[in-house]
ZAMILO-754891 format. One record per residue (C-alpha): x, y, z; residue number from 1; residue in one letter. Coordinates in nm, 3 decimals, padded with zeros to 5 digits. Example, Ala and Ser with C-alpha at 12.3 -4.5 7.8 and 13.67 -1.06 7.14 Angstrom:
% residues 2
REC, xx, yy, zz, i, aa
REC, 01.230, -00.450, 00.780, 1, A
REC, 01.367, -00.106, 00.714, 2, S
***
This chain:
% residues 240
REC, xx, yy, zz, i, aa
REC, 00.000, 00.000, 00.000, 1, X
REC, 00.125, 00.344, -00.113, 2, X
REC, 00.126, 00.610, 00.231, 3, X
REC, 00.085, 00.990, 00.128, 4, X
REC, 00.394, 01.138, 00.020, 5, X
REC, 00.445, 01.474, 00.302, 6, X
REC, 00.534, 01.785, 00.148, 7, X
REC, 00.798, 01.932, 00.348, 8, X
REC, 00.811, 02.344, 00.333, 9, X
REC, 01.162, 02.529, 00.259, 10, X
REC, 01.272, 02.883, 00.395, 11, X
REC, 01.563, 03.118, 00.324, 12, X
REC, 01.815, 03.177, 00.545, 13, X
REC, 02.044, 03.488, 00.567, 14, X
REC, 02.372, 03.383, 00.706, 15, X
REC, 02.517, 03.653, 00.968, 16, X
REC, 02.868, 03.663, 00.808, 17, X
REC, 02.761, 03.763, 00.473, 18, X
REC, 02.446, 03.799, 00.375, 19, X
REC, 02.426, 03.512, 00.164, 20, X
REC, 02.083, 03.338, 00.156, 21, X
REC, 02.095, 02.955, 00.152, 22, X
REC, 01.729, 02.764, 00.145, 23, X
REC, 01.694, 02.476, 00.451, 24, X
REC, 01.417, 02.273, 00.536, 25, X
REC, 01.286, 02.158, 00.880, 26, X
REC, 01.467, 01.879, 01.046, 27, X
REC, 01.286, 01.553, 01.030, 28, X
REC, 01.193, 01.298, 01.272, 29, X
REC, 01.477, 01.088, 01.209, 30, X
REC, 01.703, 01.385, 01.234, 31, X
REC, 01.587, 01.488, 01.545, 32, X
REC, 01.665, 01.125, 01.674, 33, X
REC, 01.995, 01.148, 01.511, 34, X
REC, 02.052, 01.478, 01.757, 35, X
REC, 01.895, 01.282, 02.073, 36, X
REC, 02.083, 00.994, 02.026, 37, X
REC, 02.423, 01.184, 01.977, 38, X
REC, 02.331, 01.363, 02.332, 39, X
REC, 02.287, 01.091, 02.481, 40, X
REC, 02.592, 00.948, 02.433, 41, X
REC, 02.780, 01.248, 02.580, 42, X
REC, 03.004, 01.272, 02.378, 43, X
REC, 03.128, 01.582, 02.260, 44, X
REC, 03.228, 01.467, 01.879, 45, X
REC, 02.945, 01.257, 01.834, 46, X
REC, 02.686, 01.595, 01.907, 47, X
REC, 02.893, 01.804, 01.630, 48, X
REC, 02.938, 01.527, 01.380, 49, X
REC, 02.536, 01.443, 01.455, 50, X
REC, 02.486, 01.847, 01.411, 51, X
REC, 02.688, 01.873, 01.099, 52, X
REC, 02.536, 01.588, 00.935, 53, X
REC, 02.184, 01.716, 01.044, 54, X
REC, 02.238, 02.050, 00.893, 55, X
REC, 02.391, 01.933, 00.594, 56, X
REC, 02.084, 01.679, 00.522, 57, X
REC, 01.804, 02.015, 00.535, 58, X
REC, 02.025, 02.215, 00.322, 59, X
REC, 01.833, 02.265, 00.007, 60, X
REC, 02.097, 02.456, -00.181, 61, X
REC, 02.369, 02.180, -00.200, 62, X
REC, 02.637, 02.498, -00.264, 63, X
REC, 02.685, 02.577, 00.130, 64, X
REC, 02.996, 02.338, 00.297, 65, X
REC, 02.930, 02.397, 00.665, 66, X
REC, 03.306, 02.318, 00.705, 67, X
REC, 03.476, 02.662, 00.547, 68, X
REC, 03.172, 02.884, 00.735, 69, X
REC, 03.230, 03.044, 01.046, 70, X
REC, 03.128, 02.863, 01.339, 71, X
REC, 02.813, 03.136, 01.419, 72, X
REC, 02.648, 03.094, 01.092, 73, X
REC, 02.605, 02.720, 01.173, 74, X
REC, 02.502, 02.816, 01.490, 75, X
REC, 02.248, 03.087, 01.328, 76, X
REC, 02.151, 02.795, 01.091, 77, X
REC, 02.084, 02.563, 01.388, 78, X
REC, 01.869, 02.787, 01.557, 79, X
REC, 01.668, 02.846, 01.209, 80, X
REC, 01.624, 02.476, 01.228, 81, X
REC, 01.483, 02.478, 01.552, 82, X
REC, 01.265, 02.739, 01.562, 83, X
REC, 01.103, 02.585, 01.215, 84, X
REC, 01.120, 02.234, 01.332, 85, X
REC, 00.999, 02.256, 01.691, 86, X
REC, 00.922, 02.593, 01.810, 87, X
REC, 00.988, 02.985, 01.735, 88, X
REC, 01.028, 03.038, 02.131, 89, X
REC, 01.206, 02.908, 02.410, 90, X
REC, 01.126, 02.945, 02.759, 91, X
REC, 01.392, 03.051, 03.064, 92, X
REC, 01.364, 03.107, 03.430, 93, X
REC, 01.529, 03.406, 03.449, 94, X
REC, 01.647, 03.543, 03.853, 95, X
REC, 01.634, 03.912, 03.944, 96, X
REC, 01.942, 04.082, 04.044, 97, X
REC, 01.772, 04.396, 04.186, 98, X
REC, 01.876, 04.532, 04.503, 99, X
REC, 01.638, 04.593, 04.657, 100, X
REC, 01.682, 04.762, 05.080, 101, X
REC, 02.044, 04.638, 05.044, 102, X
REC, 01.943, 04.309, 04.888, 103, X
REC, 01.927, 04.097, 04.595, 104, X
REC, 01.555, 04.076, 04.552, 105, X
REC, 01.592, 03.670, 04.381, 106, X
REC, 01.285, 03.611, 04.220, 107, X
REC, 01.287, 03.353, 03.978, 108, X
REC, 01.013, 03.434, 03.662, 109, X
REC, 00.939, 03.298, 03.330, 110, X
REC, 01.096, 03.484, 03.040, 111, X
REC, 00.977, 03.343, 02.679, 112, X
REC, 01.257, 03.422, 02.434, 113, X
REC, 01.157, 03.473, 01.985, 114, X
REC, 01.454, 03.316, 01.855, 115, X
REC, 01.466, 03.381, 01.534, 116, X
REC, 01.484, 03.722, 01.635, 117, X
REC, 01.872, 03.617, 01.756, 118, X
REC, 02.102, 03.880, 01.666, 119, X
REC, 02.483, 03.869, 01.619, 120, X
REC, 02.752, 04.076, 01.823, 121, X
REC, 03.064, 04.128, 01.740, 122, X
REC, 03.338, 04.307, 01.980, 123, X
REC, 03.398, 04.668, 01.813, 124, X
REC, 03.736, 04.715, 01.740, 125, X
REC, 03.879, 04.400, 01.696, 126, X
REC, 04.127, 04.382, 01.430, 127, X
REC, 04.173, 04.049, 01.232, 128, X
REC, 04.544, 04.150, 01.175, 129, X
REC, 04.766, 04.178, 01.506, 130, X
REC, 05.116, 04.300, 01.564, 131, X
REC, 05.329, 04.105, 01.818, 132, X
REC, 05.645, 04.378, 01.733, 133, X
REC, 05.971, 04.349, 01.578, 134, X
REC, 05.730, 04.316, 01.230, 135, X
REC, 05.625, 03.962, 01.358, 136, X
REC, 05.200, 03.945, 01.366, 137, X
REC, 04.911, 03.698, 01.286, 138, X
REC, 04.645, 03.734, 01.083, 139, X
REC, 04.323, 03.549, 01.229, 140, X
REC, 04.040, 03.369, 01.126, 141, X
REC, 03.711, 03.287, 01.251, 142, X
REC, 03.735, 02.900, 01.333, 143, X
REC, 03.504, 02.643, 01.244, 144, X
REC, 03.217, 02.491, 01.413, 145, X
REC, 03.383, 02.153, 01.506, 146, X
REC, 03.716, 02.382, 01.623, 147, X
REC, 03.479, 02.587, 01.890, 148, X
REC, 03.252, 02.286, 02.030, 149, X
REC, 03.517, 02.065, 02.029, 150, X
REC, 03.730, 02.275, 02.236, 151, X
REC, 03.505, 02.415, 02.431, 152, X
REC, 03.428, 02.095, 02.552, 153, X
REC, 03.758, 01.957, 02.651, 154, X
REC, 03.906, 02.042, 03.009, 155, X
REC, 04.269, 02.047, 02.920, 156, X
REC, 04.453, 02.377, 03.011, 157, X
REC, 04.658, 02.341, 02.699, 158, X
REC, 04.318, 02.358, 02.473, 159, X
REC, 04.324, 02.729, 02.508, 160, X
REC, 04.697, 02.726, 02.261, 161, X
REC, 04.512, 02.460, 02.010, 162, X
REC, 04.248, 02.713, 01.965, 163, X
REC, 04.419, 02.996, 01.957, 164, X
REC, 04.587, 02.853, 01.678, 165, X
REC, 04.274, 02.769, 01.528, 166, X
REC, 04.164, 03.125, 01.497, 167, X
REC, 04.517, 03.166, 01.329, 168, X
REC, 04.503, 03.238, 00.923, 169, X
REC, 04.886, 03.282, 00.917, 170, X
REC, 05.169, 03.415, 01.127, 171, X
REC, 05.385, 03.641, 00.922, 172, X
REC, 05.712, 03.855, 00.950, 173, X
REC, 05.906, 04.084, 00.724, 174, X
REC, 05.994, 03.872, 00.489, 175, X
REC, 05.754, 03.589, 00.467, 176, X
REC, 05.395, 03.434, 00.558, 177, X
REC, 05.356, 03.133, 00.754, 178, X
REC, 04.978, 02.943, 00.657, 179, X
REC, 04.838, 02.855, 00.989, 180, X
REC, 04.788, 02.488, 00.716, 181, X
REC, 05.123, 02.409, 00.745, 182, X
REC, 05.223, 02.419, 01.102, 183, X
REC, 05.225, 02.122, 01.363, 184, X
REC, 05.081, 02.148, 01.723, 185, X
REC, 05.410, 02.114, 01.839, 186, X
REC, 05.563, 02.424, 01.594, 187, X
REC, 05.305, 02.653, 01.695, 188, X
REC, 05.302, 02.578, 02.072, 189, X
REC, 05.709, 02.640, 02.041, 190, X
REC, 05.623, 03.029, 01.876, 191, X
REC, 05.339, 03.086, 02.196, 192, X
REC, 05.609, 02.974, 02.414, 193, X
REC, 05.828, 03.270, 02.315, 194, X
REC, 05.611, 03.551, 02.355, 195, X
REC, 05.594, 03.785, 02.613, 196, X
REC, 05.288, 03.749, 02.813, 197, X
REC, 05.116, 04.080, 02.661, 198, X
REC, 05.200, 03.952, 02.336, 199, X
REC, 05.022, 03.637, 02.402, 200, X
REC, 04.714, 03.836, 02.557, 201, X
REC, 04.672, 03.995, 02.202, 202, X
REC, 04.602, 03.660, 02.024, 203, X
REC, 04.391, 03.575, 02.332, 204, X
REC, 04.201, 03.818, 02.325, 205, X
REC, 04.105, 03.746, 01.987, 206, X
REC, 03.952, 03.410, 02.056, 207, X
REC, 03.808, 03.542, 02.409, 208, X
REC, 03.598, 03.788, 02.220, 209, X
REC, 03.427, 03.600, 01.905, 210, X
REC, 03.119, 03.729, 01.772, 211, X
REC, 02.821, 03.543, 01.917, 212, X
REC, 02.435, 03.532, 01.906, 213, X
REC, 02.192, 03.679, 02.174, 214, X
REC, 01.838, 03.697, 02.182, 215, X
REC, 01.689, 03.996, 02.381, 216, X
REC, 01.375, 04.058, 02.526, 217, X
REC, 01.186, 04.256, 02.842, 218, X
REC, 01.016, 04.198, 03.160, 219, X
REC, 00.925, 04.316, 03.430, 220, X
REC, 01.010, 04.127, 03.773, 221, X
REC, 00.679, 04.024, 03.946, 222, X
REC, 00.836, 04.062, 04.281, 223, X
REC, 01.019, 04.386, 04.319, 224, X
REC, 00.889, 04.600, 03.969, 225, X
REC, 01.221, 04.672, 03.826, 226, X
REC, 01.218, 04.626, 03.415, 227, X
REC, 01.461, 04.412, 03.310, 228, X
REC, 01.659, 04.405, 02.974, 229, X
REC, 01.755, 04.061, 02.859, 230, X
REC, 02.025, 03.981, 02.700, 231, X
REC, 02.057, 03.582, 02.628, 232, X
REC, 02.330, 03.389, 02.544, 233, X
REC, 02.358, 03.047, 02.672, 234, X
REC, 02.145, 02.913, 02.294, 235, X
REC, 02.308, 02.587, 02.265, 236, X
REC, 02.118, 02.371, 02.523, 237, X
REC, 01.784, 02.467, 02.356, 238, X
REC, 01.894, 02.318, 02.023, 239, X
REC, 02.027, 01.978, 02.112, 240, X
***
């Protein structure tokens, strides 16, 4: 017996970076196993690869590799998925930080949160290309999606070197250019070992300041009056 075929709707998606509009489709209900599953098993490369792969498969346009995009337009493209596959809003319990007669007036409320009304910030004033002195610099990059989750996720202090590297394009100096594609772990950890400690701050504070996605919204505590602004961050936890 033939079952009715489902007609599955498509959308265009703007990517934050630049502009370009891709069309997805919602994630199915084997996808959304696929994501459960890969949650499940805690581990942090089986959530990504389960992410990339789920992406990939509700990418209409087959001319977007989510490999060479910048890790918040996959982000921005999981949230699209989300909000089109399960729900435009997500729900918080938000705590009041009001002082109120000396003291922090704690109520916990319910804030709902439109995300697809997510917005990207970016640090002002950060400059891709930075100068360590002596005419030695880097240029950086915005890594990849597997580079931030992965790394994010691991506990080892020496992470913060492997991704600093990761946000590296090249290293140069005044008389050549050193593709971030053809060093080692070991080679680059070598160069961060010889800088001063404000030289190394300057790469870190590259990677400590990445653009990323809020979603903002209003209310007003229940408890105490005062208005508050949100600004939310924490997205991920929502999506998978």
């Amino acid at each position: 017996m033939e079952l009715p075929k489902i007609t599955v709707p498509t959308y265009v998606v703007t990517l934050p970076s630049n502009g370009a509009r891709h069309r997805v489709r919602p994630f199915l209900v084997k996808e959304e196993k696929m994501l459960m599953m890969a949650v499940e098993s805690k581990d942090p490369w089986e959530v990504i690869n389960a992410t990339r792969q789920v992406i990939t498969n509700c990418l209409v346009d087959d001319d977007l590799d989510i490999e060479k995009i910048p890790f918040f337009d996959v982000d921005y493209l999981l949230i699209v998925l989300r909000a089109k596959s399960v729900s435009e809003t997500i729900d918080i319990n938000f705590q009041c930080n009001n002082m109120v007669e000396g003291e922090i007036c704690g109520h916990v409320f319910p804030v709902t949160l439109d995300i697809l009304s997510s917005e990207l910030v970016k640090e002002e004033g950060l400059e891709e290309k930075i100068e360590l002195g002596g005419g030695i610099g880097a240029k950086m990059k915005y890594p990849s999606y597997a580079d931030v989750k992965a790394i994010t996720a691991a506990a080892d202090v020496d992470q913060k070197i492997l991704f600093i590297q990761k946000c590296v394009d090249y290293l140069f100096d005044a008389n050549q250019i050193y593709p971030s594609k053809d060093m080692d772990d070991a080679a680059f950890s070598t160069f961060v070992d010889g800088l001063t400690q404000a030289q190394f701050e300057k790469l870190e504070n590259w990677t400590d300041n990445l653009p990323h996605l809020i979603v903002t919204s209003e209310k007003k505590c229940e408890k105490c009056g005062f208005d508050h602004k949100i600004r939310y961050r924490n997205l991920d936890s929502f999506f998978l």
